[in-house]
Every structure is written in C-alpha cells, then in structure tokens.
ROKOLNU-421956 format. One record per residue: residue in one letter; x, y, z of N, C-alpha, C in turn. Coordinates in steps of 0.2 Angstrom, whole numbers, padded with zeros to 4 digits, always signed. Layout:
N
aXYZXYZXYZ...
***
This chain:
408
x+1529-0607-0311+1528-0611-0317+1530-0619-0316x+1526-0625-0316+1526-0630-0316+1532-0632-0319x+1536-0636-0319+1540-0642-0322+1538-0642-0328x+1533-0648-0330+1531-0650-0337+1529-0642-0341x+1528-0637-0338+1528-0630-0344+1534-0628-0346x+1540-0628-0339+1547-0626-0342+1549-0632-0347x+1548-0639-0346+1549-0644-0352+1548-0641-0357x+1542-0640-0358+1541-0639-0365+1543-0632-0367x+1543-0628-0363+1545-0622-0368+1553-0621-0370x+1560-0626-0365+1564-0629-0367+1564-0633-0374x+1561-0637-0375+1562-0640-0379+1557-0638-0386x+1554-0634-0385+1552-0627-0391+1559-0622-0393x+1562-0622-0388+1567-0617-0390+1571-0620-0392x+1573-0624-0389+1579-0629-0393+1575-0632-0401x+1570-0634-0403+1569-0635-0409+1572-0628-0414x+1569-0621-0411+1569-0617-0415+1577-0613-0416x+1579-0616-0411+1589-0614-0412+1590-0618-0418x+1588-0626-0418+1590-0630-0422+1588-0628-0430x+1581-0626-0431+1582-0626-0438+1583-0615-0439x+1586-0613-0433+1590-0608-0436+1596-0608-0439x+1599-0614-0435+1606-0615-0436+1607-0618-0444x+1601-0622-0448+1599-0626-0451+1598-0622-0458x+1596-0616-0458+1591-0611-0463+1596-0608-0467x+1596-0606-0474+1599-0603-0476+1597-0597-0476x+1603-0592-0477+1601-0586-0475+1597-0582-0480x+1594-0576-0479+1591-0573-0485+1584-0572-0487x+1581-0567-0490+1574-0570-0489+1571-0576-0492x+1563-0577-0491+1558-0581-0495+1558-0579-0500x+1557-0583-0505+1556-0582-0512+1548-0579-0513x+1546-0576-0515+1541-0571-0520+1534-0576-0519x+1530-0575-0517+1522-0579-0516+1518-0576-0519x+1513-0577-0524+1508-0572-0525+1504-0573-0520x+1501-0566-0518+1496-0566-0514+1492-0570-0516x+1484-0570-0512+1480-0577-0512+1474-0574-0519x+1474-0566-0520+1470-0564-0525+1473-0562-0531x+1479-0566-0533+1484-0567-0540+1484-0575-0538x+1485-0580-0535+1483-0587-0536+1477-0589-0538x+1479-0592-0542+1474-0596-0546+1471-0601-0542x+1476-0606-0537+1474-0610-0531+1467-0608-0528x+1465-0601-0526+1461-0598-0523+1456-0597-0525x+1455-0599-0532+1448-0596-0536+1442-0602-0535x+1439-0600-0533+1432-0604-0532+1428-0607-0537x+1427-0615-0534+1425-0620-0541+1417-0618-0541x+1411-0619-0545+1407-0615-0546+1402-0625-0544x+1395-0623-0541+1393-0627-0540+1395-0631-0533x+1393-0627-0529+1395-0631-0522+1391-0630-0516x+1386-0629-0519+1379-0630-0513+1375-0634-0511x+1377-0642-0516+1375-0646-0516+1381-0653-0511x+1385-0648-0512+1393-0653-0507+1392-0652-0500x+1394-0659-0496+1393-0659-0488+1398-0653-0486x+1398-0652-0481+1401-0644-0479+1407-0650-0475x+1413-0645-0478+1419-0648-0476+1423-0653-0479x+1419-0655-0486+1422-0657-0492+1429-0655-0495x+1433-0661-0494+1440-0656-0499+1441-0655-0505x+1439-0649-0508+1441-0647-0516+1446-0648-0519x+1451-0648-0517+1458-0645-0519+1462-0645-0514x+1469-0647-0517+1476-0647-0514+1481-0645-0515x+1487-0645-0511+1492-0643-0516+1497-0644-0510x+1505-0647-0513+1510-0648-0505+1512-0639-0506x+1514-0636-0499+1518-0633-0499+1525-0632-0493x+1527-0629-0493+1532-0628-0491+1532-0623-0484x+1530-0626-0478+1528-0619-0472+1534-0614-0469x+1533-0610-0471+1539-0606-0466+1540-0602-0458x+1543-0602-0454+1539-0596-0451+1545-0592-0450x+1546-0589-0451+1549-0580-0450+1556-0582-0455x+1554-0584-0461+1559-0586-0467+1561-0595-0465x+1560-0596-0460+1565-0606-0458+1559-0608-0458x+1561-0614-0462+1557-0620-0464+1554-0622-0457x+1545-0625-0457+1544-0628-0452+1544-0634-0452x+1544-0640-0448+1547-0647-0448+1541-0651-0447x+1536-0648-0455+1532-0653-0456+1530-0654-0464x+1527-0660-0465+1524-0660-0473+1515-0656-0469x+1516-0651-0476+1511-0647-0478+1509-0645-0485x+1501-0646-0484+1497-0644-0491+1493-0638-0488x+1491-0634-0492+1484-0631-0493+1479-0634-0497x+1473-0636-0490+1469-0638-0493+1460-0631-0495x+1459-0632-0501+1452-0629-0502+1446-0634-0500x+1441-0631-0497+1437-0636-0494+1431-0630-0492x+1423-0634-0493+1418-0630-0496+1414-0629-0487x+1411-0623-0486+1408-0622-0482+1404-0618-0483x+1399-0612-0480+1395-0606-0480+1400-0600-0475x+1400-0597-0477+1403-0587-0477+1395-0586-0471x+1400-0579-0469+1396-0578-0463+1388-0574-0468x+1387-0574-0473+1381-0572-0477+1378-0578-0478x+1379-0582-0476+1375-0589-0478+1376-0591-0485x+1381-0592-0489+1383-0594-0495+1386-0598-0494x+1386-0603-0499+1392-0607-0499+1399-0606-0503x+1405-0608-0499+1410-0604-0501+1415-0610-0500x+1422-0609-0505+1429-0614-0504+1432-0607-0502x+1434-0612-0494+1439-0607-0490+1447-0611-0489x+1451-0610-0487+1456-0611-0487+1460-0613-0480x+1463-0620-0481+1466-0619-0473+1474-0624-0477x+1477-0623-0470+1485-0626-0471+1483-0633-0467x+1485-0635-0469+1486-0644-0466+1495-0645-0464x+1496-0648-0457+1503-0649-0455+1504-0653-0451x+1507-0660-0453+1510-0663-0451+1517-0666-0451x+1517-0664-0443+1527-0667-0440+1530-0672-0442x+1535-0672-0446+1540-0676-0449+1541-0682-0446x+1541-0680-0437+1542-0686-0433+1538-0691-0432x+1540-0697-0431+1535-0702-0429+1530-0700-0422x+1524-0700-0420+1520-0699-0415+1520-0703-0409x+1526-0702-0405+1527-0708-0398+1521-0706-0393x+1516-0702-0392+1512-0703-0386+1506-0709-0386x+1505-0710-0382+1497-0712-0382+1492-0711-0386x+1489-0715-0390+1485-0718-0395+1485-0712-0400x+1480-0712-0403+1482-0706-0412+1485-0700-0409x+1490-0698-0416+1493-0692-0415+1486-0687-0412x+1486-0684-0410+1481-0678-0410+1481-0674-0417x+1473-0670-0417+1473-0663-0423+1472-0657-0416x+1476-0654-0420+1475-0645-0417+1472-0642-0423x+1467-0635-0419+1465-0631-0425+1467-0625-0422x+1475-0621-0426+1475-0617-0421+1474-0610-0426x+1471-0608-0421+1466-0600-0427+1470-0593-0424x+1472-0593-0429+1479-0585-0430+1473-0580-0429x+1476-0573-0424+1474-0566-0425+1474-0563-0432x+1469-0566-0438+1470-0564-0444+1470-0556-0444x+1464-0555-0438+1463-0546-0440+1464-0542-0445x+1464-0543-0450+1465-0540-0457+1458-0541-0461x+1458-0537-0467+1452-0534-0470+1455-0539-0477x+1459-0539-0479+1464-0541-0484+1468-0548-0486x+1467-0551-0490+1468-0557-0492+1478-0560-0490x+1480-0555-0491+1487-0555-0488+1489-0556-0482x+1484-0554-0478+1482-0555-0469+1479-0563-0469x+1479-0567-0472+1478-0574-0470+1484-0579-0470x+1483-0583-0465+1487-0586-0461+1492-0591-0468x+1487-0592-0472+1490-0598-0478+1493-0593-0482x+1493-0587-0481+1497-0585-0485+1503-0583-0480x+1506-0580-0475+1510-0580-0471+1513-0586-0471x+1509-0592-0469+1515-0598-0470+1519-0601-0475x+1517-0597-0481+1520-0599-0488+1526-0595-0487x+1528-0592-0483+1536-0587-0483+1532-0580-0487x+1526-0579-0486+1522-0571-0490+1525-0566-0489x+1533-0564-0485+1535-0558-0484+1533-0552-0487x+1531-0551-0492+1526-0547-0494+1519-0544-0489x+1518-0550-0486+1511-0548-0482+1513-0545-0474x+1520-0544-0476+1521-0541-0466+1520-0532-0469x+1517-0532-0464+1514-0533-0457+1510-0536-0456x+1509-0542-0455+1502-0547-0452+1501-0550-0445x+1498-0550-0442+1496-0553-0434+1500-0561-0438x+1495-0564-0443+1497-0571-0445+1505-0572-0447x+1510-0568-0448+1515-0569-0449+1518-0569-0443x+1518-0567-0438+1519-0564-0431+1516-0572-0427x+1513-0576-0430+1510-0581-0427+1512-0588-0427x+1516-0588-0432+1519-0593-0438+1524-0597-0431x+1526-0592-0430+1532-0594-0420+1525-0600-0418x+1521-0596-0416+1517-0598-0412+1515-0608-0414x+1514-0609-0420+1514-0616-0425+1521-0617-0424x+1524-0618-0426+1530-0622-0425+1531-0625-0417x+1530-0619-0413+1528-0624-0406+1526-0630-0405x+1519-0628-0407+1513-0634-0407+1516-0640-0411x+1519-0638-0417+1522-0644-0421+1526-0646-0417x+1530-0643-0414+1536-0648-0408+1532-0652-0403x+1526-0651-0404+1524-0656-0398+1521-0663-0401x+1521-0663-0408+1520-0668-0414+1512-0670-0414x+1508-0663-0414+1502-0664-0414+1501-0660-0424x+1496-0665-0426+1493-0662-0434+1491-0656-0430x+1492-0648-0436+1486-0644-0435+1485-0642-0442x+1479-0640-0442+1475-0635-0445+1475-0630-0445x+1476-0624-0450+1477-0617-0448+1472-0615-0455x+1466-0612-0450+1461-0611-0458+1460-0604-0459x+1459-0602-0465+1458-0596-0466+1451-0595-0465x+1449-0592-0459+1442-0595-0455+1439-0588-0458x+1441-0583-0460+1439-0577-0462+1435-0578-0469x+1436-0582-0472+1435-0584-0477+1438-0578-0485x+1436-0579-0491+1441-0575-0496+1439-0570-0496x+1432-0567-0495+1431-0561-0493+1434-0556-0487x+1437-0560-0483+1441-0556-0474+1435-0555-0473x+1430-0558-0470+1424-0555-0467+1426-0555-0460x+1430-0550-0458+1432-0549-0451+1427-0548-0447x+1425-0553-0440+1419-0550-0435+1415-0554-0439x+1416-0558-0444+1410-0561-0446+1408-0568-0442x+1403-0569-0435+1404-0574-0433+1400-0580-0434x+1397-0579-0441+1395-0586-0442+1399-0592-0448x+1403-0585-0451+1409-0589-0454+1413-0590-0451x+1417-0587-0445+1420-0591-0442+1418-0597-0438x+1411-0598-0437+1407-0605-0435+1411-0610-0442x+1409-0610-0446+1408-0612-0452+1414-0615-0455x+1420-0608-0456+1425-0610-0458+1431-0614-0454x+1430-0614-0446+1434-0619-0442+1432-0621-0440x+1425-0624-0441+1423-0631-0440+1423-0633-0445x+1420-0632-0451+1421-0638-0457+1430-0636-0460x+1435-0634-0457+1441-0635-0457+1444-0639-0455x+1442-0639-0449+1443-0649-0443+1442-0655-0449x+1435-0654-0451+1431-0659-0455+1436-0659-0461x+1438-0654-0465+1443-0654-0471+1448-0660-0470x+1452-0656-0463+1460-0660-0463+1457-0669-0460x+1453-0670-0457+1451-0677-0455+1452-0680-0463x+1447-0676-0466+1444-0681-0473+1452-0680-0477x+1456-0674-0477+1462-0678-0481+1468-0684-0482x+1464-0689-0485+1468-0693-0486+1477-0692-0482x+1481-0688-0487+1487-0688-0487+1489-0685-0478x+1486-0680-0475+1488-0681-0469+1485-0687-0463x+1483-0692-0465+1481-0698-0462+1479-0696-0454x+1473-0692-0454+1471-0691-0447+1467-0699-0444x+1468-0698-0440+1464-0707-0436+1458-0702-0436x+1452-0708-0437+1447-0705-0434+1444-0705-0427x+1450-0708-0422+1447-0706-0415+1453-0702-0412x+1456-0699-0418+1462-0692-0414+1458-0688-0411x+1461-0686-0405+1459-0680-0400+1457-0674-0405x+1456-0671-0404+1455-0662-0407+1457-0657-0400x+1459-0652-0402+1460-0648-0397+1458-0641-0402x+1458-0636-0399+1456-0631-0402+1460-0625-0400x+1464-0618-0404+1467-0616-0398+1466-0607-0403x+1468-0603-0400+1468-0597-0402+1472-0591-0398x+1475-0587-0399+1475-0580-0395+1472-0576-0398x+1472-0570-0393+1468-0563-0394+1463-0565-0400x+1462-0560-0406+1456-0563-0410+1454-0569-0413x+1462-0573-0412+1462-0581-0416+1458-0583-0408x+1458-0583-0403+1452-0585-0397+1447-0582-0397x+1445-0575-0401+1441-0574-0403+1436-0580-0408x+1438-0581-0413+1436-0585-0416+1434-0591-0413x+1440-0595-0411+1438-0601-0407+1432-0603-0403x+1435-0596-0397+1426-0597-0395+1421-0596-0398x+1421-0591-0403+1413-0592-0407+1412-0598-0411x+1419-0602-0413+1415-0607-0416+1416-0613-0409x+1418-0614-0406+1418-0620-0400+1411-0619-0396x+1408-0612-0395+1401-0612-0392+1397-0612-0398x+1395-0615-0402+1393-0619-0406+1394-0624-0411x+1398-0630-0409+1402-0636-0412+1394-0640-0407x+1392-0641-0404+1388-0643-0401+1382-0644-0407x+1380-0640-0408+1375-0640-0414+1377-0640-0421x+1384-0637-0423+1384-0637-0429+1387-0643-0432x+1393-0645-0427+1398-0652-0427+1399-0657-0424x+1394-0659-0421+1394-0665-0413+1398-0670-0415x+1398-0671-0421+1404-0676-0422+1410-0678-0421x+1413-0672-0420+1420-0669-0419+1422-0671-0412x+1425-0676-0409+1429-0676-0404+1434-0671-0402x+1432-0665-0397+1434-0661-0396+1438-0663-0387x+1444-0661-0386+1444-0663-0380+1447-0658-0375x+1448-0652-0378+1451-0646-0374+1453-0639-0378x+1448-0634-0376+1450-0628-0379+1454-0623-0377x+1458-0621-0379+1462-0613-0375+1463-0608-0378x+1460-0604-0375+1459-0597-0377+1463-0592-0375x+1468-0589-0377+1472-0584-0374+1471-0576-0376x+1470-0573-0371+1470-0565-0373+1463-0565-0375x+1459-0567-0374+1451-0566-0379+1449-0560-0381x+1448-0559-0385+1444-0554-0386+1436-0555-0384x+1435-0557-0380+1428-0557-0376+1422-0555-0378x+1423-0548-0380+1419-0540-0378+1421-0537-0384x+1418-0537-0390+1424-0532-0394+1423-0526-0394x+1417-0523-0393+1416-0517-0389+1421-0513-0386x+1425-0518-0379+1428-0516-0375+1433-0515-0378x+1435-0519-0382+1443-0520-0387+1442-0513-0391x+1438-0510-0394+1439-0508-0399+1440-0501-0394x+1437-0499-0390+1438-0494-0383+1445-0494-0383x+1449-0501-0381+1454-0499-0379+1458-0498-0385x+1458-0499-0391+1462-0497-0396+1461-0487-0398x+1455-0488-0396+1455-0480-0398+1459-0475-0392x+1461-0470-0397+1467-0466-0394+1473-0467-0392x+1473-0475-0393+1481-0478-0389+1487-0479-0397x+1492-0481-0394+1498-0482-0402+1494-0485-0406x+1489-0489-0405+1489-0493-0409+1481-0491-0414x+1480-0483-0411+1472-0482-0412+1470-0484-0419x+1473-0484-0424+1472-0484-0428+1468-0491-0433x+1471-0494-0430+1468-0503-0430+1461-0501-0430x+1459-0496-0427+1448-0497-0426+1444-0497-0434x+1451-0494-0436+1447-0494-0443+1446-0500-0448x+1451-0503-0446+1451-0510-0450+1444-0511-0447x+1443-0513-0441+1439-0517-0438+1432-0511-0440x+1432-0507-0442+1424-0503-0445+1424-0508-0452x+1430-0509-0454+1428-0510-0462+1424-0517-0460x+1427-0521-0455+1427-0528-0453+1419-0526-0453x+1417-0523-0448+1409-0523-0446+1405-0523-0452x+1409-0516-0456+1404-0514-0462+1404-0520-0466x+1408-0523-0470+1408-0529-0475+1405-0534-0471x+1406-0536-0465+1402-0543-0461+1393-0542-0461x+1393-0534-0457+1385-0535-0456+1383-0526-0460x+1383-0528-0466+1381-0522-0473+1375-0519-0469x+1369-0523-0467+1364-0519-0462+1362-0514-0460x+1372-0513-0455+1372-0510-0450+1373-0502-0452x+1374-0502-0458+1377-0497-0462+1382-0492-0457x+1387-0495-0456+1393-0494-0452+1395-0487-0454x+1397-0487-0461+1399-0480-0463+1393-0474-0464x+1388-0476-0462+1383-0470-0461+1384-0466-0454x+1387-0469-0450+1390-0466-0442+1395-0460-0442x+1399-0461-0450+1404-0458-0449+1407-0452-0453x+1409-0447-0453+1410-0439-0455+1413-0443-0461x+1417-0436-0465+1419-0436-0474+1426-0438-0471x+1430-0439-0466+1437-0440-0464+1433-0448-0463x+1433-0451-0458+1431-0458-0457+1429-0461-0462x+1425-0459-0467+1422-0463-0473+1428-0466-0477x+1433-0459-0478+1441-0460-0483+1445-0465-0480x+1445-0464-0472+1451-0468-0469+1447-0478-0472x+1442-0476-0471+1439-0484-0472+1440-0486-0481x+1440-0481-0483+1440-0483-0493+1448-0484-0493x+1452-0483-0487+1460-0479-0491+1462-0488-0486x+1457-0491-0481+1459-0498-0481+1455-0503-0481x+1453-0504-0486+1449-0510-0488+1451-0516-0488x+1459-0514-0488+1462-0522-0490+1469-0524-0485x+1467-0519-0479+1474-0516-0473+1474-0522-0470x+1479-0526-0464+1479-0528-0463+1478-0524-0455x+1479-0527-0450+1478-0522-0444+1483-0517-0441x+1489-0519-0443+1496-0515-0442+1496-0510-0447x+1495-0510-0453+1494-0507-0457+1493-0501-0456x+1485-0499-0454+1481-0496-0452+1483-0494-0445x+1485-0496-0441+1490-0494-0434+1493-0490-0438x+1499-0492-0441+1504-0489-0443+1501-0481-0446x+1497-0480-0450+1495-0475-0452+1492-0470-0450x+1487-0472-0442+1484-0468-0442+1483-0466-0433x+1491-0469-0431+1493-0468-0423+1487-0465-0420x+1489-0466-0413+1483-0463-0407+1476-0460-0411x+1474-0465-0417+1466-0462-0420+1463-0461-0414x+1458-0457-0412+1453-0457-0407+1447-0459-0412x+1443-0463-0411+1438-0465-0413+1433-0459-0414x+1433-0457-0408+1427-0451-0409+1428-0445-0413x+1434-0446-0415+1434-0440-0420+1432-0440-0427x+1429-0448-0426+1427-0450-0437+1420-0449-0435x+1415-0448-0431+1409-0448-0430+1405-0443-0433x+1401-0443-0437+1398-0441-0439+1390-0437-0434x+1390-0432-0434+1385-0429-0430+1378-0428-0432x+1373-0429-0432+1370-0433-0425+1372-0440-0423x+1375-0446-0428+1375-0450-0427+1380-0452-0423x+1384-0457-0422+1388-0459-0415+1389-0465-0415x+1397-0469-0415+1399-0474-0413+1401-0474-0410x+1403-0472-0403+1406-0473-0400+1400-0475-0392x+1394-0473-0394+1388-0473-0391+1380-0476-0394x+1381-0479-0395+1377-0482-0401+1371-0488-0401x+1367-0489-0395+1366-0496-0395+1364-0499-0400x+1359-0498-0407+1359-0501-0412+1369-0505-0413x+1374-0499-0415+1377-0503-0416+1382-0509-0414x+1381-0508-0407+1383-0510-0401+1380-0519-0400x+1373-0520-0402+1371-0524-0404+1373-0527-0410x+1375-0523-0415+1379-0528-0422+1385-0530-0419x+1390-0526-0414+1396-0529-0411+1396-0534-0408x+1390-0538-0404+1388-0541-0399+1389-0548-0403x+1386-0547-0410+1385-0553-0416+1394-0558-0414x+1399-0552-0414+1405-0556-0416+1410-0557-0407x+1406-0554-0401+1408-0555-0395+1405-0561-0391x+1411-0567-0392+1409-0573-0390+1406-0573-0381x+1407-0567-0377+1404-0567-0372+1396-0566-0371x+1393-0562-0377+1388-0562-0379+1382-0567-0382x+1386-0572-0387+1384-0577-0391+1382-0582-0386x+1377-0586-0388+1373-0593-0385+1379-0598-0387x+1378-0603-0379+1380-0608-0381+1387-0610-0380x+1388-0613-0376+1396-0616-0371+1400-0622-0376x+1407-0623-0376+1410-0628-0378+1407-0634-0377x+1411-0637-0379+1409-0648-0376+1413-0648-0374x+1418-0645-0372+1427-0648-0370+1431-0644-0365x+1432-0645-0358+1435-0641-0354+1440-0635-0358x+1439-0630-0355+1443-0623-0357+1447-0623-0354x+1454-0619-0354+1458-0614-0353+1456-0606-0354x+1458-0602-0352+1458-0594-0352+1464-0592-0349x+1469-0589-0352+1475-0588-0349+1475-0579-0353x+1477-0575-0346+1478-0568-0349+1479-0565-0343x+1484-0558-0345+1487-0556-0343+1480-0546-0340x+1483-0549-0332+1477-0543-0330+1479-0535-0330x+1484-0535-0333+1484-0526-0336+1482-0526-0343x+1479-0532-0346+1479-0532-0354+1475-0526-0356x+1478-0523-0361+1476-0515-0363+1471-0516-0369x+1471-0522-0373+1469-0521-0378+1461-0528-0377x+1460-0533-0373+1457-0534-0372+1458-0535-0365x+1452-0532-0360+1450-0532-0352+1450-0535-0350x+1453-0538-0344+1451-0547-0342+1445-0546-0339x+1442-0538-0338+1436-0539-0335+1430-0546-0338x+1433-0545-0345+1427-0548-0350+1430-0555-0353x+1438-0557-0349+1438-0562-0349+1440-0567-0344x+1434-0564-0340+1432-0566-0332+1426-0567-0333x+1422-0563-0335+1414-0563-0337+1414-0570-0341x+1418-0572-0345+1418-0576-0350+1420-0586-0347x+1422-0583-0340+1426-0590-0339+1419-0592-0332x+1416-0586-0331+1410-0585-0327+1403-0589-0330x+1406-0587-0338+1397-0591-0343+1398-0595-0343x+1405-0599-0344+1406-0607-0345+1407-0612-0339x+1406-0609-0334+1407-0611-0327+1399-0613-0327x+1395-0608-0328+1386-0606-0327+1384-0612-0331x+1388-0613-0338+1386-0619-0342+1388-0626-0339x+1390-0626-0333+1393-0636-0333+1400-0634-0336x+1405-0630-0339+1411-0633-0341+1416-0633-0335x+1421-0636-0336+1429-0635-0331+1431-0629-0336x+1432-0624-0330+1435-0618-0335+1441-0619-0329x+1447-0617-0333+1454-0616-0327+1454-0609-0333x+1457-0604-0327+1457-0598-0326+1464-0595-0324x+1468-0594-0327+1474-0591-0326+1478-0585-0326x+1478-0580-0325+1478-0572-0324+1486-0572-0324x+1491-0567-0326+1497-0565-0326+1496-0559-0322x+1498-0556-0317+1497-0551-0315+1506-0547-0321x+1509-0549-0322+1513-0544-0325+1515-0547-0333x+1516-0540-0339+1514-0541-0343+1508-0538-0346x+1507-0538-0352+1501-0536-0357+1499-0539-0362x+1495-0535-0367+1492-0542-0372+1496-0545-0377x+1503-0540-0376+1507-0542-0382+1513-0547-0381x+1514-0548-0374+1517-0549-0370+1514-0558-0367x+1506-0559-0366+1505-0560-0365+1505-0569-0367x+1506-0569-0374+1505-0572-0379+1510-0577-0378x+1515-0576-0375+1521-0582-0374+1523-0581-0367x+1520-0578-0362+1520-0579-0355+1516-0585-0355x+1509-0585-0359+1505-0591-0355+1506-0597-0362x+1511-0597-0365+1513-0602-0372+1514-0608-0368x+1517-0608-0363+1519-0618-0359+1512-0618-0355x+1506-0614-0353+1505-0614-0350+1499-0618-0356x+1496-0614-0362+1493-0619-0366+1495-0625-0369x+1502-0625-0370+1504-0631-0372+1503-0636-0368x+1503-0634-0361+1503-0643-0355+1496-0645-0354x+1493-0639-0356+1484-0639-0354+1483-0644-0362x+1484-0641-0367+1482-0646-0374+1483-0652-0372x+1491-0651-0369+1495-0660-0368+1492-0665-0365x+1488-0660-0358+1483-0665-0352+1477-0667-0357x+1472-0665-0360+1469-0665-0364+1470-0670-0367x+1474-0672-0371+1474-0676-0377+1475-0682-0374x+1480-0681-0368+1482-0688-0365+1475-0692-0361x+1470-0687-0360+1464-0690-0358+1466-0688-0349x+1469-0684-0346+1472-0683-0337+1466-0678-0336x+1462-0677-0332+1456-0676-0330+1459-0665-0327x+1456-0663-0331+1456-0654-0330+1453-0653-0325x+1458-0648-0322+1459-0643-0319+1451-0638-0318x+1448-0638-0315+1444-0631-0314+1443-0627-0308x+1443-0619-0309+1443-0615-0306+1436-0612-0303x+1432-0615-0306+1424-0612-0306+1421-0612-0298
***
C-alpha cells in the first residue's frame, strides 16, 4: 500500500474517532420513510423542464450510523426521465464539507452511487442519511461510512437516489438519467456553490459501480458537458447474470428475489414472474418493498432453481438473459470520458472478477486508461474498505489533474 493510501485512510479514521467522541449517545430521532414524506411527492407538469432542473429543497441534517457528518446538507428534488421513459422528480442528497477547500483550484464534485439494491423506498440512500434507522437493513445505511470518507477529503458529493421513486432496480436507463441529471442538479444548486469548472469524479461499489458504469458509459452522449475527470468502480457487478448465480444457494441466496422483483418492475416485457412456480410468484408478492438484506434474511441458501416454473426456466433462459444483459454494464455500448479505476478482490463470491476483467478489457479496447487492481485476499464484503485508500488517492490524482496510471 503506497504512502499517500495509508495517509488518507489515517486521516479517515481519525476524523471518524473524532465525531464519535463528539455524538451523543442514543438513537436517531424517527424519519418518515420517503413514501409518508410529503418532500417526495412529485410536482405535476415536468416534461417540459430541462432534465436536471432543481424542484425543491430542504436543509437536512446527514448522519452516518446515528454521528453527524461534517457537512451542510439539503435534499434536493430535481426532474429527469425513469428507466420507462417518463419524466420524473428523483431525489439526491447534496453535501458539502464544513471546511474551507485548500487544494488546487475548485473544490471538486463526487457522485457517489450507494449499492441501493432494494425494491423499497426505505432502501434509498437520502433516506439512510437522514438517521432512517427504521430502514436497517440497508446496503445504503451500511454505505453512509463510506461518504463521510469522501467528505474527509473535502470534496462536495452527490448521493442520488438513482433508482428513482419507483426502486426500479436493474433499471438501466434510469440509472443513465438519474445520475447524470443529478451532477447537473447539485451544479445548478445555488446554496452548495459548485464552480463551474470543478472536477467531477464518479464513484461507486458493487451495485453503486454498477450503476456508475452504466451511467459513465453514456455521459458521452447523454451529458458531454459534465467535466468528468476520474471514475472508480469497486466490486462491479459487471455481469449480473453472474452475480445473481452467485447469490443463488449461498447465505445470502435469498437476495435473488429482490433482484426478480427488480427485473420484473424494470422490464414488465420480460414477464419475469411467468418463469416462476406458485412458491416464487409469493416469495416475489411477500417483497415488493424488501430491501436486499431483507430478503437474504428470510429466505437463506434460496436455490434459484427451486422457484422455476416448468417448462419454463431462469436459470437458463436466453430470452431472459438478454433482459439481464439491458442492466450489465459489461454488456452495454459505449466507454467513459474519464480514466477508470477497477479495484476488486479476486475470490469475490458475489460478483466474479472474471467479469470484472472482461470489463477493464472493454475500456482498454475503447482508448480509456483503465488501472486494474486485484486483492488476492479477501472478498466482496471485505473488499469494499481493502481498496477504500486505494479509490480515495486515484479520485485525489484525478481531480489534482496528475496523469493515470494504466494497466492496459
């Protein structure tokens, strides 16, 4: 591990000592979830607004695992289109560091995209930041660590509910949509005063890099305006094929269900629950609204094949293997603007670095610098703060404008 990685992840941990020492003790106070806020109701007539418009705002107050984080934050609402092609007000947190910004020229924006994996309104990121205690079990509660980091390094981010209000999980044209006119949101907000020649960075783990790539390999076409200058992808879910493979039959088997409801609700088409027996069809009715733990917790070592429906078949399916294709950024057209990182851990169980090798392969094929970084020990759950300094110093080189690393 380089110098500059132990630096910073010292000075991560010492921030996070500090405002434990700092926090009172006891829980969050009571949030309503995002479908009892009135904040979240969508203003009517907005097809006619530029995409990435700010609707509405509100200061709030971020927490992450009950301690305050050490920055001024709003949720802002701001209009885009849903992976159906509709125009919709989604939701993203806006966060900027208390401290004054000593690097080189504008503070930077991060946009960093939480593993929302949930089906359920309570599985989004702006609700976790509000102290949502209520919504644990969430990947986005669990992720809230992972932002306060980034805030230690005094860069603004962005954390959008890229899923949009529906949780159209695997929806990957809302995720194009939702975190790219979510950059465009926190730019246009006045009260976090982003420069308009600040860096952007883009960051994500496991399904939060999910997302990223899908929307970073089209910010070319959909956002060219965005000065983007470095993306990292941790844990990707590449392949979601592969991913969901691995979840089947293991502790966590149960997750695959979330992810049917994801496919069902994302691509209706596909008629997802027509593959599946009278058991499958309930477990999918009984989580509509599960976050991905949730569903874990309930329904251990599920084997995928056992909700199959006969003749028909998920687990072997090319029709629907093709609909998974739609939300596996290794599959999708179309490379970053902005050298990558890919850091993951090569026993990962949940996603295969076979496929995110494949992936550091297509952006190399494309022109990009892709630096490629493998943990031989370790897993995917594990892997997420093995390679934490190692995305921080790659963001940091980025924004400083120090010329990337490539593997290719």
């Amino acid at each position: 591990m380089r110098a500059r990685e132990i630096t910073a992840i010292r000075a991560a941990v010492a921030g996070m000592a500090v405002a434990l020492s700092t926090a009172c003790a006891g829980w969050a106070a009571a949030v309503p979830p995002p479908h009892q806020d009135s904040f979240y109701a969508e203003p009517a007539d907005l097809a006619d607004l530029p995409n990435g418009t700010v609707l509405a705002s509100r200061v709030v107050e971020p927490k992450s695992f009950l301690l305050p984080l050490p920055a001024h934050a709003w949720q802002v609402q701001y209009k885009t289109i849903d992976n159906h092609g509709a125009p919709r007000a989604f939701v993203a947190t806006v966060l900027v560091p208390h401290g004054e910004w000593t690097g080189a020229g504008p503070r930077p924006l991060l946009s960093y995209q939480v593993a929302e994996d949930g089906v359920g309104a309570r599985c989004a990121p702006s609700y976790a930041l509000r102290g949502g205690i209520d919504g644990v079990p969430s990947n986005a509660y669990t992720e809230t660590g992972m932002i306060r980091f980034a805030l230690q390094q005094g860069w603004t981010l962005v954390v959008p509910d890229y899923q949009g209000p529906d949780s159209d999980l695997f929806g990957a044209e809302g995720y194009v949509h939702g975190v790219l006119d979510g950059i465009r949101a926190a730019r246009a907000f006045a009260p976090a005063a982003v420069d308009p020649a600040a860096p952007i960075g883009m960051w994500g783990y496991s399904g939060g890099a999910q997302a990223t790539a899908i929307a970073a390999q089209q910010q070319r076409g959909y956002a060219p305006e965005l000065p983007v200058t470095g993306v990292a992808l941790g844990g990707i879910v590449a392949d979601l094929e592969a991913t969901m493979a691995g979840f089947s039959g293991g502790i966590a088997g149960g997750g695959a269900v979330v992810g049917l409801v994801g496919l069902d609700r994302s691509y209706p088409d596909a008629d997802v629950a027509g593959y599946l027996n009278e058991a499958g069809r309930a477990m999918m009715a009984a989580s509509r609204a599960d976050c991905l733990l949730d569903a874990a917790v309930a329904y251990p070592f599920l084997d995928a094949a056992t909700l199959e429906a006969w003749p028909g078949s998920i687990t072997d399916n090319p029709a629907l293997s093709e609909v998974v294709r739609r939300a596996s950024p290794l599959f999708r057209p179309g490379a970053p603007t902005a050298p990558v990182l890919i850091y993951h851990a090569v026993a990962d169980e949940f996603a295969p670095v076979a496929a995110a090798r494949a992936m550091a392969g297509k952006y190399c094929a494309d022109g990009i610098a892709v630096e490629l970084v493998e943990h031989s020990f370790g897993e995917h759950g594990t892997e997420a703060m093995v390679g934490l300094p190692t995305a921080l110093t790659y963001l940091a080189d980025r924004f400083a404008g120090r010329p990337a690393v490539s593997t290719c």
